[in-house]
N, C-alpha and C positions, 0 to 999 in steps of 0.2 A: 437951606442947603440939603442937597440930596445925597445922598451915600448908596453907592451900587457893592452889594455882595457880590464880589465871583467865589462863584464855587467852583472848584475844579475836581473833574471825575474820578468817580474815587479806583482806586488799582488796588486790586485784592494784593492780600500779605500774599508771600511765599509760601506760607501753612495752610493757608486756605485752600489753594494749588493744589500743595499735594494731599490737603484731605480729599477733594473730590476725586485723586487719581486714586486713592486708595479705596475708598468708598466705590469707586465702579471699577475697578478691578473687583475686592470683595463680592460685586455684586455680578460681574462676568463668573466669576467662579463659580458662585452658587446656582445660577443659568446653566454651567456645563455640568458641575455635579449632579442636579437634577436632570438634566439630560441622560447622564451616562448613571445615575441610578436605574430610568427607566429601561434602559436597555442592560443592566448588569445580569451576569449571571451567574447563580450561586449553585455548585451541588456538596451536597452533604451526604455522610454516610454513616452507617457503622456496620464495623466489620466484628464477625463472632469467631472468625478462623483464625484473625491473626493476632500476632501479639501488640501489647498498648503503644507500642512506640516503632513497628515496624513503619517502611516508606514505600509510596505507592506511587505510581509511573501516570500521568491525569497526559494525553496525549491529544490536540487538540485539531482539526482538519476544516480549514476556514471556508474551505469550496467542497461541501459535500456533494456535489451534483458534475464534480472532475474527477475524473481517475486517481485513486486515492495516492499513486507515485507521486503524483502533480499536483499534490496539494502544499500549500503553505502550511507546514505541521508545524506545533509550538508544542514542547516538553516541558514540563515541570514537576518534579520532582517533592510531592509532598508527605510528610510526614506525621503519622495518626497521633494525634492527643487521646489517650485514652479509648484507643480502637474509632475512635471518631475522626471521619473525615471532614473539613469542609474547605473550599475552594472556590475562588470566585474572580471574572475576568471579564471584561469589554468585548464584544465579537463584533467582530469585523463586516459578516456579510450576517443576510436576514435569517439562514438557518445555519448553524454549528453543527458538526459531528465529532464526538468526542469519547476516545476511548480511555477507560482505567484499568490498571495494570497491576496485580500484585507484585512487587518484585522479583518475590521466588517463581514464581510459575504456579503455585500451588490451588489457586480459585484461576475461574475462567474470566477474562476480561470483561467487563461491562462496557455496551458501546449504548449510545445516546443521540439522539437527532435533537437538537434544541433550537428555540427560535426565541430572539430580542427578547430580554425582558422576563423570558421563563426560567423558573429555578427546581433544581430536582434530588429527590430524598429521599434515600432509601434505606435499606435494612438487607445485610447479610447472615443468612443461614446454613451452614455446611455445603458453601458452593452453592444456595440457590439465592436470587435476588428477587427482592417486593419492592416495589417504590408506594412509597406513602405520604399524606399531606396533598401542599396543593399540586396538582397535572398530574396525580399519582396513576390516574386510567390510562392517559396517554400515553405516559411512559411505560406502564405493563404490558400495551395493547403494543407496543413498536417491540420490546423487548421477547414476547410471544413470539411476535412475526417474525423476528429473525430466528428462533428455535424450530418454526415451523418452516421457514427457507433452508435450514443445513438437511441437507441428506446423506452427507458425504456417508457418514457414519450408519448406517442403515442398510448397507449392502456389504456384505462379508463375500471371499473366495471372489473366483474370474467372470465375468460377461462370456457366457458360452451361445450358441445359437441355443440350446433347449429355453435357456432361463432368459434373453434377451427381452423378448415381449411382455413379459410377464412385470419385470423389469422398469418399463419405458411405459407400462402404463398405472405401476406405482408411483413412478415420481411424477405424471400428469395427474395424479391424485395428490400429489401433494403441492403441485400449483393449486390448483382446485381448492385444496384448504385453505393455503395462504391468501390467496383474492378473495375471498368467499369472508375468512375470518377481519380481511381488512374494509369489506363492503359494508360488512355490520355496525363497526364501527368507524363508518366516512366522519358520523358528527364531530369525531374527537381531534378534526386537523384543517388547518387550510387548507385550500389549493394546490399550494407549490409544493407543500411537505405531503399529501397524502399523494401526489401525483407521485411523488420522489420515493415514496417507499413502496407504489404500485409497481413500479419500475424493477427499483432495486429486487424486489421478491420476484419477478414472474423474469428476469433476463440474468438474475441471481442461479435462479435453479437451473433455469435453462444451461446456463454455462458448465454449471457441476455436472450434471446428463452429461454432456458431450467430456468433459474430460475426467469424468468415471469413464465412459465409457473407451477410451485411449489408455486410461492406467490399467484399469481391470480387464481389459481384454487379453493382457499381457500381450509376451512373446508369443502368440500362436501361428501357424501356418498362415499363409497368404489366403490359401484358400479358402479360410476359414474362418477369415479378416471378409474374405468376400462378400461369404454365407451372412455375417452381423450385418455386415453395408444392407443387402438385400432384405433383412427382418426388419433395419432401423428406416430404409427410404420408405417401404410401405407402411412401417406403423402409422398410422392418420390419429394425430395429435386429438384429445376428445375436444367435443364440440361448443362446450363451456367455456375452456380457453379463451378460443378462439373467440367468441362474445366479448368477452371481459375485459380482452385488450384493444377490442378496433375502436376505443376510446383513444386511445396509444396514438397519435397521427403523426409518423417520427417526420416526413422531410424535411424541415432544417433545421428543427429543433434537435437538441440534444436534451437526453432525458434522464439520465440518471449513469450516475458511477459506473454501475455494472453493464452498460448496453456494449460498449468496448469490450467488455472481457467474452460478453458473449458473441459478436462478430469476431474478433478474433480465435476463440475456440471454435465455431462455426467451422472459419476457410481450415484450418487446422485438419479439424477432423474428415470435412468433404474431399477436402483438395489434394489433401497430405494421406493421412492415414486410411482410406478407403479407397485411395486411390495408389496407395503404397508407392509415392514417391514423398522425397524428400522435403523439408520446409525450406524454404525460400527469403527474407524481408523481403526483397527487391520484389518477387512475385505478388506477395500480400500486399506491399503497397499500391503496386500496378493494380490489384484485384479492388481495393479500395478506392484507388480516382475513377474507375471506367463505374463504380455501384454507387457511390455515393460523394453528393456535391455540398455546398454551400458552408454552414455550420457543424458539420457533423463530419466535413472531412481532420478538418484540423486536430481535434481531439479521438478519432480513430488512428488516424497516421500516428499520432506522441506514444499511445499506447503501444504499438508495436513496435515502436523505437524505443521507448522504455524498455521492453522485452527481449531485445533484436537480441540474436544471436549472434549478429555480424560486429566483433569486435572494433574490427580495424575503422568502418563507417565509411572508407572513402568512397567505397562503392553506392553509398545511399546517400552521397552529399548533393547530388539531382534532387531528391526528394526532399530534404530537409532544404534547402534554397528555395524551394517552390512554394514549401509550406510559412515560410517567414513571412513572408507578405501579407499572408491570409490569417495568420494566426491574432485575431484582435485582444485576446486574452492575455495580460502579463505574464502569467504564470504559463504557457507556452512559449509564447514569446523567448523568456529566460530559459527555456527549457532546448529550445531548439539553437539559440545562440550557444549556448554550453557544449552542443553536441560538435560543431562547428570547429569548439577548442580543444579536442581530443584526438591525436594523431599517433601515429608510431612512435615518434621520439617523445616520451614521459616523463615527468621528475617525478615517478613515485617512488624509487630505492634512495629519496634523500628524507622522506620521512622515517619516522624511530614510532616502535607499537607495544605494548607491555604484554612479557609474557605470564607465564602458571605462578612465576616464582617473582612477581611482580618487578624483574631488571628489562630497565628499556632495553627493545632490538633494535639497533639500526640497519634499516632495510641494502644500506649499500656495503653489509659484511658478505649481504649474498652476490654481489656484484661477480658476474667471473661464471656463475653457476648458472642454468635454465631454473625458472620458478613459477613454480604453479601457484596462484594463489586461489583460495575460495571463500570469499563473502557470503557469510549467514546471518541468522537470529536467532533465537529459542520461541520457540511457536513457529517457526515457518516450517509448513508442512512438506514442500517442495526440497525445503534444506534437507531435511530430513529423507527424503528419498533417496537425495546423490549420496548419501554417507555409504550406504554398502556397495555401491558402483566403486564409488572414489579410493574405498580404502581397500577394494580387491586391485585398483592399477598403483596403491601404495607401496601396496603387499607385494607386486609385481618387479617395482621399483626401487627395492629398499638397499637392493645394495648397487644400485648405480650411483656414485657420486656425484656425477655432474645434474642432478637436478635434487631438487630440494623442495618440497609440498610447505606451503605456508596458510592454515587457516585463521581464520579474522572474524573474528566476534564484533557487531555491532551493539549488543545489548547495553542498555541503559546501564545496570546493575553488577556488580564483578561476580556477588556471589552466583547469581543465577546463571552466568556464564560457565561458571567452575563449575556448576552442577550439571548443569548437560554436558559439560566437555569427561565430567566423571561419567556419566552411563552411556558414554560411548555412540550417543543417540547424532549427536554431531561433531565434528573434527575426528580428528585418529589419533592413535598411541604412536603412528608411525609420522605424522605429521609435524609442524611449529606452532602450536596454538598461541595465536596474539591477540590482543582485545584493542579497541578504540578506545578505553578508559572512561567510559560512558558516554563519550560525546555522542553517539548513535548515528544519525544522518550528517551530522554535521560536522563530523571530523574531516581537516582537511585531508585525507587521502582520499575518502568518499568524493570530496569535492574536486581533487584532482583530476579523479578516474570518471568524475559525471555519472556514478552508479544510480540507477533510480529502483532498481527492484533484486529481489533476495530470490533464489543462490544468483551470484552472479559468480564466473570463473573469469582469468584470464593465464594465457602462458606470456612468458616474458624471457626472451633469449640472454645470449650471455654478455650484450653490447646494451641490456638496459631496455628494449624496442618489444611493444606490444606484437604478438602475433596473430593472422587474419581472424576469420570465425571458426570457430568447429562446433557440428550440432549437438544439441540439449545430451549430454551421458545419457536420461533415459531413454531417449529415440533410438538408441541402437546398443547399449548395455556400454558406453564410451569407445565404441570401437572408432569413430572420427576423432574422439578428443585424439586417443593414439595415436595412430597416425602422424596427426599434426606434430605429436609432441615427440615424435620420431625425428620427422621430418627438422624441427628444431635440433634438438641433440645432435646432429650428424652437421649442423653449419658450421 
């Protein structure tokens, strides 16, 4: 007699199951952890100015190679252990730029270029910074180059024709160093970052030239505005420059942050101020599609719309529809759909802002009245300008009631806000000083109003409704903001 076994196939338990889910899950994770170790990024610090448990502002710009409005910025708010900083995050694109912030204003920011996987560590001295450990030359050798790109600071009193030349061929001396001090150490970067900070320094300084030379020229006669034109079109740039950069080969690459700011200062000063008419967007934008095509139109045009002086927009919504098409970048992209949603009719008087005495204002008690508002920061050099403009047409206005000056702090920090609003450096004693409550960029009235760049003004009549543009207060000492805000008050 024969006997046949059936075996029947065996069916794993239910524990079996889910040990191998967990087991490769477990082992997914440890794949991505290791992944995103390789690419983490830690900076570390210590500070000898401040105190053991102050908080410092780590502000993070995921597209350093886009005009810094248009970048995806991340804040975080950290706080020192024992003067020690450290901090550490996943980055998004293959180079970071990332600045830190004391909260008081009291040390100078520390900015950083960083790429996947690098971490950086330094040591604070009475306001001067060393980076030490590993990438420690790197990072002194970028930190240098930006000391050796500021000039603003190096020129005291007006741009007159005696001292013009003299002038225009120091700060070509100070390209000179900057390229020169970055050639020596090419070995210390790749490609994309050294090309990025060739960039940023030589269309960095260029920019500051042209609007020194707009500030500091001040108010002087026409004529006299002529005489600069005449010393500045024949200064011939030296000849070293000019070497240095035909590496530079811009058509339809875009090359770095600062090349915007210096085409846009460029038409500014040729077109506008040497030519002693007035600025224009619509003109700049037109000047912009007839000189330049492909990749490099998109992020010139956002720049200047970041900047526009034309509040109201409807006149530049030809330009912003032309540009959505072409814009392949999300971060313009969003950038130009936003503008799209900004019209005369507002809901910004239904938000509420904290004032001095920390009691929310709701913006619709001013309902009824004309209101100026002015959007700043602490550090913005530009804010800082319109303060003694703004508060001689405060001073002008103080006992008209039907208009009301409302200034607006975006700073991260309250206290540091209370401190520049104490030395009078920004907002007025005649003014509303309000703060965002640290939300910075991201407070929904910022996002209301689509603000991309600092000071920003607007007037706002007595039905609620934006009113058109009026030029920059320093182009003309605010004599067009007047005007306008005349011309409201009498509706």
């Amino acid at each position: 007699m024969k006997f046949h076994l059936k075996v029947s196939p065996r069916i794993p338990d239910k524990f079996y199951i889910m040990k191998k889910i967990i087991l490769n899950a477990i082992l997914f994770a440890l794949y991505i952890g290791a992944a995103h170790a390789q690419q983490k990024i830690t900076i570390e610090g210590i500070y000898s100015s401040l105190k053991k448990s102050d908080t410092v502002l780590v502000q993070i710009y995921n597209h350093p190679e886009l005009p810094p409005t248009v970048h995806l910025i991340e804040c975080q708010n950290i706080v020192l252990a024992n003067n020690k900083l450290k901090f550490s995050f996943i980055p998004k694109t293959a180079i970071t730029h990332i600045e830190v912030l004391p909260k008081d204003g009291s040390l100078p920011s520390l900015s950083l270029y960083l790429e996947k996987g690098k971490s950086s560590s330094f040591s604070e001295q009475k306001g001067k910074y060393e980076f030490i450990r590993e990438n420690a030359k790197q990072y002194n050798i970028v930190h240098h180059l930006q000391e050796l790109s500021t000039i603003s600071n190096n020129f005291e009193g007006y741009f007159k024709p005696e001292n013009l030349e003299k002038i225009l061929t120091k700060i070509d001396s100070s390209i000179v160093r900057a390229l020169n001090f970055l050639s020596e150490n090419r070995s210390a970067f790749n490609i994309s970052l050294y090309n990025l900070l060739k960039s940023n320094a030589f269309y960095g300084i260029q920019s500051q030239k042209d609007n020194l030379l707009m500030k500091k020229a001040g108010r002087q006669p026409d004529s006299t505005i002529l005489v600069l034109k005449k010393i500045y079109q024949e200064h011939r740039i030296i000849p070293e420059i000019s070497r240095k950069i035909q590496t530079d080969k811009l058509q339809n690459k875009f090359i770095g942050s600062n090349f915007p700011l210096y085409v846009y200062g460029k038409y500014r000063l040729d077109s506008c101020f040497f030519s002693l008419k007035p600025f224009s967007d619509a003109k700049y934008l037109d000047y912009v599609n007839q000189k330049y095509s492909g990749k490099l139109l998109v992020p010139l045009s956002v720049y200047a719309l970041v900047y526009q002086k034309s509040k109201s927009k409807d006149n530049l919504k030809p330009y912003i529809n032309r540009l959505i098409p072409l814009a392949e970048d999300p971060f313009y992209k969003d950038f130009l759909n936003g503008l799209n949603q900004v019209y005369y009719e507002s809901n910004i008087l239904n938000y509420s802002l904290t004032d001095q005495n920390n009691r929310k204002i709701n913006l619709n008690n001013f309902l009824g009245k004309t209101i100026v508002f002015d959007f700043w920061y602490t550090g913005c050099g530009n804010c800082r300008e319109l303060t003694p403009i703004l508060s001689k047409i405060e001073e002008d206005y103080k006992d008209n009631k039907e208009v009301v000056f409302l200034s607006i702090s975006i700073d991260k920090f309250k206290q540091r806000w209370l401190n520049s609003v104490s030395t009078h450096q920004y907002g007025s004693t005649l003014s509303t000083n309000l703060y965002t409550s640290g939300n910075g960029n991201a407070d929904p009235i910022i996002k209301e109003l689509n603000i991309q760049g600092f000071p920003t003004m607007f007037i706002i009549d007595k039905r609620g409704h934006l009113t058109p543009n009026f030029n920059d207060l320093r182009d003309d000492n605010g004599q067009d903001f007047i005007n306008k805000l005349e011309r409201v008050l009498k509706q």
